[in-house]
C-alpha positions in Angstrom: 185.2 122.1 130.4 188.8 120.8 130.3 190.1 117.8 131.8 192.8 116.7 133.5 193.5 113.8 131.1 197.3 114.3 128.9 197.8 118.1 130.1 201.4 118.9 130.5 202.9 119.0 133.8 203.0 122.0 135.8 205.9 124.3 134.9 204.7 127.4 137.1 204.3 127.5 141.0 203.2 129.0 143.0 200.1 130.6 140.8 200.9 134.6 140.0 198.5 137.4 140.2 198.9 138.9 137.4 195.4 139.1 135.6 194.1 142.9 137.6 190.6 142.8 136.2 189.5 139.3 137.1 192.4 137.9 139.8 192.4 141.1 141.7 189.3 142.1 141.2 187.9 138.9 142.7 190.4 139.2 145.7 189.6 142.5 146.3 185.7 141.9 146.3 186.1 139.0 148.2 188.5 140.7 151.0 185.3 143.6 150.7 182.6 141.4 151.6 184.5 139.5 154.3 184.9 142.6 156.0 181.6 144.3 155.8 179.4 141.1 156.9 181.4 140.3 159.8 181.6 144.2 160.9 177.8 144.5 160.3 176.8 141.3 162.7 179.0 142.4 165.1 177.4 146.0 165.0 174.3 144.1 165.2 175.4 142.1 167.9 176.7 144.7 170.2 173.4 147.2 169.5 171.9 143.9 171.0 173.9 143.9 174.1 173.3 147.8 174.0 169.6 146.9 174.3 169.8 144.2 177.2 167.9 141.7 174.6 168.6 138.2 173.7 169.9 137.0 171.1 166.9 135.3 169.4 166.2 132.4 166.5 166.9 136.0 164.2 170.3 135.8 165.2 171.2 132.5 165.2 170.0 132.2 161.3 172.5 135.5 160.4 175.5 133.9 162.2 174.9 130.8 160.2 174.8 132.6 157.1 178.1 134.5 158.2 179.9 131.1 158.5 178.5 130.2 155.1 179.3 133.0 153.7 182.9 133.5 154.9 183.4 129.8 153.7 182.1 130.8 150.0 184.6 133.8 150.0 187.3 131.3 151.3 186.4 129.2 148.2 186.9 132.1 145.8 190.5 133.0 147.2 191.5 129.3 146.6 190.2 129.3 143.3 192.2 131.9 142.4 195.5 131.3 144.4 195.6 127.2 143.7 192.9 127.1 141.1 194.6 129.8 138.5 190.7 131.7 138.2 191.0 134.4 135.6 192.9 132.5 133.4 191.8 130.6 130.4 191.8 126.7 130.5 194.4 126.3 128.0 196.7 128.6 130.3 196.1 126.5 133.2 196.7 123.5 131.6 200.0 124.2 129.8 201.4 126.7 132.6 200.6 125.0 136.1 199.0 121.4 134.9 196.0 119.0 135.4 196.1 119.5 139.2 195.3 123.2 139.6 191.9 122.9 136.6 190.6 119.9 139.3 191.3 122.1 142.4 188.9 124.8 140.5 185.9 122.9 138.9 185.9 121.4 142.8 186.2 124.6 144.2 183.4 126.0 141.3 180.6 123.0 142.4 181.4 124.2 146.4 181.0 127.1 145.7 177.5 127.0 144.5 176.3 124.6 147.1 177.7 127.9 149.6 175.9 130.4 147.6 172.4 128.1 148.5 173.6 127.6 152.0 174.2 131.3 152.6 171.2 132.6 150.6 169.0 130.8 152.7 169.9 131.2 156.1 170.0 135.1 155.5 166.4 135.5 153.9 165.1 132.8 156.8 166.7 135.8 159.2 165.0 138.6 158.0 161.7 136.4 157.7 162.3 135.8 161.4 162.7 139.2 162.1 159.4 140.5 160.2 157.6 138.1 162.4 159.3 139.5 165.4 158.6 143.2 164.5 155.0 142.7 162.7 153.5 140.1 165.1 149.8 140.1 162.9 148.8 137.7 160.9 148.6 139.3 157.8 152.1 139.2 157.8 153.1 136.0 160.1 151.5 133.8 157.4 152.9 134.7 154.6 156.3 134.8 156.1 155.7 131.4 157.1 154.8 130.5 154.1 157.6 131.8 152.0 160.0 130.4 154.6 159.1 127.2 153.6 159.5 128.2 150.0 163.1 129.4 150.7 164.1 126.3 152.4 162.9 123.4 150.0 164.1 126.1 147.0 167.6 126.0 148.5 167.6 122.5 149.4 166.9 121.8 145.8 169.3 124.3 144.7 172.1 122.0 146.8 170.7 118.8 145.3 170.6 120.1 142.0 174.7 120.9 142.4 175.3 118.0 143.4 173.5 115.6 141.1 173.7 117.9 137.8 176.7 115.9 136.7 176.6 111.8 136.6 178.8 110.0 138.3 179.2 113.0 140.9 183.4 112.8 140.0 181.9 114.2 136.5 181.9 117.6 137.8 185.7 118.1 137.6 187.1 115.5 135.0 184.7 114.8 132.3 187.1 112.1 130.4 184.8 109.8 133.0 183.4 107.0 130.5 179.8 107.2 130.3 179.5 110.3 132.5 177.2 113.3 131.4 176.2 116.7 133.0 173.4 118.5 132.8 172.0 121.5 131.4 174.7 123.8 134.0 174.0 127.5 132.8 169.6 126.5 133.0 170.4 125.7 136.7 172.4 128.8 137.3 169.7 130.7 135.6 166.9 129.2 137.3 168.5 129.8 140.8 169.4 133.6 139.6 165.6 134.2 138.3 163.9 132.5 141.5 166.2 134.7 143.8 164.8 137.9 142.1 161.3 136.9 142.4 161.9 135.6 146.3 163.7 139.4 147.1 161.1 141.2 145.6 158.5 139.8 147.5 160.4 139.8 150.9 161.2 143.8 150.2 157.3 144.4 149.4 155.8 142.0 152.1 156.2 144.5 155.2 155.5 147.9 153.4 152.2 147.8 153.4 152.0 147.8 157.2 154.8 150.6 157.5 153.0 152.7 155.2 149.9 152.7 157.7 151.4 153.2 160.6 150.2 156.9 162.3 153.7 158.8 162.9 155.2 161.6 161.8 156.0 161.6 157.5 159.9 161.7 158.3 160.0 158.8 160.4 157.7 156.5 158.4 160.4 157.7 155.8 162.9 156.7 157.5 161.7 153.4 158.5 160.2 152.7 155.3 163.8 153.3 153.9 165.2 151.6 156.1 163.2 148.3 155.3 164.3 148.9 152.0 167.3 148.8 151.3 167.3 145.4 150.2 166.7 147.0 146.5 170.3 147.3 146.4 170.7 142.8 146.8 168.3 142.9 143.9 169.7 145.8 141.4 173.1 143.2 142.1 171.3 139.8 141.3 169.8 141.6 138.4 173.1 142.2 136.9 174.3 139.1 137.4 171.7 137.3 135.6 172.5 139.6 132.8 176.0 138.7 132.8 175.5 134.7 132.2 175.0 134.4 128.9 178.4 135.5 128.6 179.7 132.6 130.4 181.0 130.1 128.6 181.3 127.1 130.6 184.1 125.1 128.3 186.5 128.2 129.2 184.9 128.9 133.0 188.0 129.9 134.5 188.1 133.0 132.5 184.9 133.9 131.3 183.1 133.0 134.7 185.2 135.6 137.1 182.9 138.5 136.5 179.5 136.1 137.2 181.4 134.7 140.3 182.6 137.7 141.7 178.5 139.2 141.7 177.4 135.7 143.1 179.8 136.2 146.0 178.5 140.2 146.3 174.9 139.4 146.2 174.5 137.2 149.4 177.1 139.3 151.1 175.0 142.9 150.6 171.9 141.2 151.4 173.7 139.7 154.9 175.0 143.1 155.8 171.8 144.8 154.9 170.4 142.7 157.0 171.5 143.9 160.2 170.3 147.2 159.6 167.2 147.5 160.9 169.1 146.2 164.5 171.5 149.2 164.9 169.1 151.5 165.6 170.2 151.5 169.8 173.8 152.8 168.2 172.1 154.9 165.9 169.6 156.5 168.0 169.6 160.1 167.3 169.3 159.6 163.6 165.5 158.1 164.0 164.4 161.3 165.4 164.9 159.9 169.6 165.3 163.3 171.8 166.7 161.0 174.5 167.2 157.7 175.6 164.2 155.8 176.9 161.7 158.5 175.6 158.7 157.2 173.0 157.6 158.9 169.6 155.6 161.1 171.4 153.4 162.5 168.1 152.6 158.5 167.0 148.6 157.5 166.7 148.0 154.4 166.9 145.0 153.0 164.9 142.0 152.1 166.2 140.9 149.2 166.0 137.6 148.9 164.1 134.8 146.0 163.6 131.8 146.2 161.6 128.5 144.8 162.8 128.4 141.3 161.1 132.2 141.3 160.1 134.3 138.3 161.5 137.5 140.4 162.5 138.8 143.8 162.1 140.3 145.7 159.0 142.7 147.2 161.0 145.2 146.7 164.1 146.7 148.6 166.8 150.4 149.5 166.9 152.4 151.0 169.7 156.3 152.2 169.0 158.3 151.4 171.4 161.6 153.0 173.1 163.7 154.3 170.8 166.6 152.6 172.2 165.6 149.2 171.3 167.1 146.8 169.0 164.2 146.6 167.0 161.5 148.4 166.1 158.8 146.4 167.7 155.2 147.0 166.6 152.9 145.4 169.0 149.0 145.3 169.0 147.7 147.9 171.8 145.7 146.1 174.9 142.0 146.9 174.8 141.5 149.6 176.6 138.7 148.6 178.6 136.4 145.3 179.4 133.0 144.5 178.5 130.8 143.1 181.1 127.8 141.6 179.6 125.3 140.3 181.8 122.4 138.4 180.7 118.6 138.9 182.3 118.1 135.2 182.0 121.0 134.7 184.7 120.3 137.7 187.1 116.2 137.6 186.1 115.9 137.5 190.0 118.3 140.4 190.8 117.7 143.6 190.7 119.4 145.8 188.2 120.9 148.1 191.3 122.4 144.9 192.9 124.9 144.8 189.3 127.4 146.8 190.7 130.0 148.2 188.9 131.2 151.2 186.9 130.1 149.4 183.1 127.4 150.1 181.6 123.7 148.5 182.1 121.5 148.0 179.4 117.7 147.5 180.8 115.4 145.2 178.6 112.1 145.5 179.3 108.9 143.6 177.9 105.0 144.1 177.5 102.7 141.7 176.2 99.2 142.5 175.1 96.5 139.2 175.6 93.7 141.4 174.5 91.6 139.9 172.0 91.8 142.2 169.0 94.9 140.0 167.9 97.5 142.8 167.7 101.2 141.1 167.8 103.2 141.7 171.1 105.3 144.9 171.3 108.7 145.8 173.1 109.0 148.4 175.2 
């Protein structure tokens, strides 16, 4: 990493563009993602409004991560435009001068603390949103529990930005006497390789209850598909990680553009994708609705099953509801009817016509033999 120490002054301004495959290229993915996360959570919020619902906690996590997000993109035009990003160190320093390498190793070290910010407060919104959509436990606990995971992952992901470089000045002028950094491309490889694991498990957490669902083939398709189109964040983050070894953090103004550019992709697609399963009220006829207001009419729901000595069911109920609603909201079904139980020790003085009621009555009765020959009591 270069330093601002005895580097000529600048004899270029304003910065040119001039470098298509890395200044360009990370302009025009930035301009891309800008565009497609704030027209997806608006599409997301007007299918809302379409839908007569609330915005809930859901929503409030995806508009955070649309502000964090639309600050990282900000950061990556002003590395490029005032940090001279996609060209080599010894460019920067001999064309434009000391000031425009500290603008970008600042701008580099933001940029990952936005990457963290963003990342989290997108997978906390879909987690929100499984618990909204699947309320059973088998999937409210684990989504609880992965929250939590997401959260203290991120929050060390921030510290570890922060603190990787001693004194904290360290990260953009390392002429510091007595300062050292840490072991940078481990901590951009840990964060890549935890991301992978924490997208794979979100994508595969809610499939087992979509697969069981009783509808028609094409719609659990479709729904299934639709929950899963978070493959795309991963193929992405996959990528990426393959591209870091390449990085060569003594020259990261050129040789970091490509890893950059797929770090600001990544939590971008995964925002947008996101919001999908919300536009279904705008996107109506393409989940097999015939009108508005009607219900799947062909869904079975489950029955619910216990088995004598078992503690709790195998299995749940699930009812679809209308297909113009913002979500598609699988709620355990109502018993259909109550059990009166009524014990003989309670009504021993009653007769069993006086129990009115349209239940059922299960009649008890005992004999008792005190005759000598010692045979045992029977029930009759």
């Amino acid at each position: 990493m270069a330093t601002a120490a005895s580097m000529p002054v600048a004899v270029e301004s304003p910065i040119p563009i001039e470098n298509g495959k890395q200044q360009k290229g990370l302009i025009a993915a930035s301009t891309f993602c800008l565009f497609i996360t704030s027209f997806m959570v608006a599409l997301r919020l007007i299918a809302k409004t379409k839908s007569t619902k609330a915005l809930n906690a859901s929503d409030a996590c995806i508009l955070v991560a649309l502000f964090f997000n639309t600050a990282l993109h900000a950061d990556v035009f002003i590395m490029v435009v005032h940090g001279g990003f996609g060209f080599h160190v010894r460019d920067i320093a001999m064309r434009f001068g000391p000031d425009v390498l500290t603008a970008f190793f600042k701008c580099i070290m933001v940029f990952a603390l936005l990457w963290n910010a963003t990342t989290c407060f997108t997978k906390l919104s879909v987690l929100l949103m499984y618990m909204s959509i699947f309320p059973v436990r088998r999937v409210i606990l684990p989504c609880k529990i992965l929250a939590v995971f997401i959260i203290l992952w991120n929050t060390g992901g921030i510290l570890g930005g922060v603190l990787v470089c001693r004194p904290f000045a360290m990260n953009w002028d390392q002429t510091i006497p007595g300062g050292k950094c840490g072991n940078q491309p481990m901590y951009y490889m840990a964060l890549g390789v935890i991301n992978i694991l924490v997208e794979v498990t979100m994508l595969a957490l809610p499939l087992p209850v979509l697969y069981n669902l009783q509808m028609p083939m094409r719609k659990k398709v479709v729904i299934i598909s639709m929950f899963s189109v978070g493959f795309a964040t991963c193929a992405i983050t996959i990528y990426r990680q393959a591209t870091l070894p390449d990085v060569q953090f003594a020259d990261m103004t050129h040789s970091g553009a490509v890893a950059t550019l797929l770090s600001g992709l990544e939590p971008s697609v995964a925002l947008a994708l996101a919001c999908v399963p919300f536009l279904r009220p705008l996107f109506g006829g393409m989940f097999g609705s015939s009108q508005k207001g009607s219900s799947y009419a062909n869904v079975k729901p489950k029955t619910e099953s216990y088995k004598k000595g078992s503690k709790r069911g195998e299995s749940r109920d699930f009812e679809e509801l209308q297909d113009d609603a913002s979500e598609i909201q699988l709620r355990p079904v109502m018993p259909m009817r109550d059990t009166l139980v009524v014990s003989d020790r309670i009504a021993a003085s009653r007769s069993l016509k006086d129990l009115k009621g349209d239940g059922i009555t299960v009649e008890r009765q005992w004999e008792v033999d005190t005759s000598e020959d010692g045979d045992a009591p029977h029930r009759g």
